[in-house]
TIDO-486118 format. One record per residue (C-alpha): residue in three letters; x, y, z. Coordinates in steps of 0.1 Angstrom, whole numbers, padded with zeros to 4 digits, always signed. Example, Ala and Ser with C-alpha at 12.3 -4.5 7.8 and 13.67 -1.06 7.14 Angstrom:
Ala+0123-0045+0078;Ser+0137-0011+0071;
//
This chain:
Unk+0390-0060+1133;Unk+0352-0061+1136;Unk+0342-0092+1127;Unk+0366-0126+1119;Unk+0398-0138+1131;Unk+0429-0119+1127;Unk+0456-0147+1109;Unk+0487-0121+1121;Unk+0477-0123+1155;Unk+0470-0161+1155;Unk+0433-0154+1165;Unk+0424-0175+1134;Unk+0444-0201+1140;Unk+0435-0205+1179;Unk+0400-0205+1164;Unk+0406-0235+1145;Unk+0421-0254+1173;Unk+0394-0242+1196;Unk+0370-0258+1166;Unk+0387-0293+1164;Unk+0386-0299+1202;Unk+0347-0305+1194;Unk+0335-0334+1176;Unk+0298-0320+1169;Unk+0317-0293+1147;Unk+0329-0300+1111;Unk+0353-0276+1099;Unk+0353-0271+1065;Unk+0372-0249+1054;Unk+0383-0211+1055;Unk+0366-0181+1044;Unk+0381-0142+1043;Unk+0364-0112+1038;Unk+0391-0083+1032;Unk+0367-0050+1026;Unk+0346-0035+1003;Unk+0346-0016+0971;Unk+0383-0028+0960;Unk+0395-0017+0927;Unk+0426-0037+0922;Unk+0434-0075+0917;Unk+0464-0079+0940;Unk+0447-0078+0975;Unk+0427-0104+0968;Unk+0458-0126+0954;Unk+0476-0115+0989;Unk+0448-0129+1015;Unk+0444-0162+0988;Unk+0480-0169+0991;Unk+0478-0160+1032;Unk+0448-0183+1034;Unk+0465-0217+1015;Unk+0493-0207+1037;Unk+0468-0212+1072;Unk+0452-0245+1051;Unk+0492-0258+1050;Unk+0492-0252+1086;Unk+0459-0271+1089;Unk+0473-0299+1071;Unk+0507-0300+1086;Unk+0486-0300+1122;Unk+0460-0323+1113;Unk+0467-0346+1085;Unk+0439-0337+1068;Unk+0430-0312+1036;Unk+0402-0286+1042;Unk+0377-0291+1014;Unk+0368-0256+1010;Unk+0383-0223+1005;Unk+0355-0191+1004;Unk+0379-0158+0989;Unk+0350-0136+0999;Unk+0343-0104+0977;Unk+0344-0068+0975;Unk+0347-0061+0939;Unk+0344-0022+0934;Unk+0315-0010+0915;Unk+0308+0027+0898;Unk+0283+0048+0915;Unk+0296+0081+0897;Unk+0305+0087+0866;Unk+0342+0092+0871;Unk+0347+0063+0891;Unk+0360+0027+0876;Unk+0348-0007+0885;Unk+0362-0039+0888;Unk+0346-0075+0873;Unk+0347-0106+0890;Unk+0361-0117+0859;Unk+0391-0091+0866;Unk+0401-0108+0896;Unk+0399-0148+0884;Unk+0432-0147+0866;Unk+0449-0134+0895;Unk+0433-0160+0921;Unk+0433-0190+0898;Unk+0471-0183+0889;Unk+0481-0177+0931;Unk+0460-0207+0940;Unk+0471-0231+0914;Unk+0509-0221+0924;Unk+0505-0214+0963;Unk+0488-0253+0962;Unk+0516-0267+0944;Unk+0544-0247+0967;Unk+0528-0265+1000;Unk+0518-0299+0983;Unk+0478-0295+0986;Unk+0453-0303+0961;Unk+0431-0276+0948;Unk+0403-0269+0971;Unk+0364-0257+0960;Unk+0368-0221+0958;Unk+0343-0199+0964;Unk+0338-0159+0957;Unk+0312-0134+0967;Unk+0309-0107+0941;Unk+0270-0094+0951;Unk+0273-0064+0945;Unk+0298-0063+0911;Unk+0263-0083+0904;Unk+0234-0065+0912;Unk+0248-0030+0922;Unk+0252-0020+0886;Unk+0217-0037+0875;Unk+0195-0017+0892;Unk+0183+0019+0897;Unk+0159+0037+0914;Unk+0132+0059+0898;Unk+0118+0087+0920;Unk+0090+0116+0906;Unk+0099+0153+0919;Unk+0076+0165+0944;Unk+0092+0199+0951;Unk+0123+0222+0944;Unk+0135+0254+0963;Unk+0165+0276+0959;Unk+0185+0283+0989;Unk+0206+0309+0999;Unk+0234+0293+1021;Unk+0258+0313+1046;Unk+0283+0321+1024;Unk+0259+0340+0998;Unk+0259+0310+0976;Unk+0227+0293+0969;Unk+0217+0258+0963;Unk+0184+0241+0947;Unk+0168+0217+0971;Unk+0150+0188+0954;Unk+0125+0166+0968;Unk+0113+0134+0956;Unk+0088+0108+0968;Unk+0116+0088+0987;Unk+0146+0091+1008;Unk+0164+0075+1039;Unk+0135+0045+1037;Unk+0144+0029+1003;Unk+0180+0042+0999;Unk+0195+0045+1036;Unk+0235+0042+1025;Unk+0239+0082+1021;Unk+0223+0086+1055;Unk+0242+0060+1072;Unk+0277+0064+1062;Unk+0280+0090+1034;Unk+0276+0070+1000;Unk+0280+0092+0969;Unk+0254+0088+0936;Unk+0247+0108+0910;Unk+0212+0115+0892;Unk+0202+0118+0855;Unk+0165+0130+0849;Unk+0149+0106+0833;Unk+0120+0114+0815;Unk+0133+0142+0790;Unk+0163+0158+0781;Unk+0178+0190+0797;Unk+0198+0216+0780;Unk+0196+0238+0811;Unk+0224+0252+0830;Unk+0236+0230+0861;Unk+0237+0247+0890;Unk+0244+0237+0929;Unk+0218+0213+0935;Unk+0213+0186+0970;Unk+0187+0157+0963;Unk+0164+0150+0997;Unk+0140+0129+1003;Unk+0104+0135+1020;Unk+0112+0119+1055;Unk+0112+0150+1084;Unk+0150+0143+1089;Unk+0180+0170+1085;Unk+0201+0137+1073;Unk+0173+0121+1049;Unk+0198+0131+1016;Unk+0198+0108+0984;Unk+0232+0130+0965;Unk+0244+0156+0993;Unk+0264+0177+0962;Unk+0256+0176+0924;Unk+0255+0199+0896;Unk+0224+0197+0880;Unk+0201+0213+0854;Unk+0183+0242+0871;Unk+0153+0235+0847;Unk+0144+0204+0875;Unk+0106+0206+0885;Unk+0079+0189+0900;Unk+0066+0160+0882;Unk+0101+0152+0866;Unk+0111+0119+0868;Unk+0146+0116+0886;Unk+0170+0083+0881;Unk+0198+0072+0908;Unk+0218+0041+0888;Unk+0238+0016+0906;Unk+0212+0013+0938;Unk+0210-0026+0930;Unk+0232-0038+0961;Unk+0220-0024+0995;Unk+0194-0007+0986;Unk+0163-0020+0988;Unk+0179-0048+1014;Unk+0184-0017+1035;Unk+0149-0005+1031;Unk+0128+0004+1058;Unk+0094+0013+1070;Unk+0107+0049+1087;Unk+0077+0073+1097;Unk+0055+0046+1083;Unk+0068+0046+1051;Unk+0053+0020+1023;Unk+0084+0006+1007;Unk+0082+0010+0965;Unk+0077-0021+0941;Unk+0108-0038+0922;Unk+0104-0039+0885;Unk+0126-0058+0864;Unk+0129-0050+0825;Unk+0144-0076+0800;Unk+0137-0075+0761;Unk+0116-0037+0763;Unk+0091-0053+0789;Unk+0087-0046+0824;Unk+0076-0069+0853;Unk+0068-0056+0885;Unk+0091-0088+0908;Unk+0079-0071+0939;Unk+0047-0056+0949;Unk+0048-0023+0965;Unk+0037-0018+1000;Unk+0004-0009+1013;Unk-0015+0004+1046;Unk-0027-0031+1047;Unk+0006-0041+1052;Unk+0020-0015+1071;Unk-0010-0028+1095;Unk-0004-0062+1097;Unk+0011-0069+1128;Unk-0014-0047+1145;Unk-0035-0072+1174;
//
């Protein structure tokens, strides 16, 4: 377990202990966090029930209720196009029916419950919009070839393919394409082998320079993420409501790059 305490092992309870033996500290309740990118309901009804379980506990120990009960998040989003998603909504019945019946089975009142569902949030709200700078056809080592496409971003503004794999997919988004789809790897202009937006997609071979290229669902972790690499400016947020856009974030400039310079 990286980060927490385990409640099997009985690190999270010693925790609490530990916690009470201090009077500067006031617990105030418990909070889990049991992964990301969950698609079903019933894990998150599981660790609720486990948590008013360790609250009973608490009780039983301490004579006293905690006031608040934090069920985290991890609500799976969509980030290609045969993939499902899960709302927060989804997931209410389930943890309003275990809580209401898990408080009653150990004789607690109802706590203030809290969720986390960021990214069910903001993931799908948001896209990125890059411009094509450059394409080349490849041929790989197994006589195959691929199209490379390069675009005026990369690792800086979208670091989750770099860092642990994350999968998108791409739509172009300024006209529409009745080209064939061929093998096709979207990069970005950093001077890194690993600066990839979409490592694998089949896309119209028609792609050129100037195109405008769309990655959807780049809301969570994306521009929180973003970085200055190789001096990089990072790009502007726009939000869009009603057929009107308003740039929410500036982009970058040397000026600002510069800054800190003494």
């Amino acid at each position: 377990m990286k980060f927490g305490f385990s409640i099997a092992s009985g690190a999270a309870w010693q925790a609490i202990v530990e916690t009470k033996k201090h009077a500067s500290l006031d617990l105030r309740g418990l909070h889990s966090h049991i992964g990301s990118q969950i698609l079903e309901t019933e894990p998150f009804g599981i660790a609720a029930d486990r948590l008013i379980e360790l609250l009973a506990k608490f009780n039983s120990e301490f004579g006293e209720q905690l006031p608040e009960l934090d069920l985290g998040g991890g609500y799976g989003i969509a980030y290609l196009d045969n993939e499902s998603e899960i709302q927060a909504s989804d997931v209410l019945g389930t943890l309003a029916k275990v809580v209401k019946e898990s408080c009653a089975k150990h004789s607690l009142n109802v706590p203030k419950i809290s969720i986390e569902p960021g990214r069910a949030i903001v993931g799908p709200s948001m896209f990125t919009l890059y411009t094509v700078g450059t394409t080349k056809v490849v041929t790989l080592e197994n006589a195959t070839t691929r199209n490379y496409v390069s675009v005026d971003g990369g690792m800086s503004d979208n670091l989750r393919t770099a860092l642990y794999g994350a999968e998108y997919t791409a739509i172009i988004a300024n006209r529409e394409s009745t080209a064939k789809k061929i093998a096709t790897r979207i990069v970005g202009k950093h001077c890194e082998t690993g600066d990839i937006i979409i490592k694998d997609i089949d896309f119209p071979a028609d792609i050129a320079p100037g195109d405008l290229l769309a990655t959807p669902a780049t809301g969570a972790y994306g521009r929180s993420m973003a970085t200055n690499y190789n001096h990089i400016s990072r790009p502007p947020v726009v939000a869009i409501k009603d057929g009107k856009a308003r740039v929410i974030l500036r982009r970058e400039n040397i000026e600002d790059l510069l800054r800190l310079d003494i």
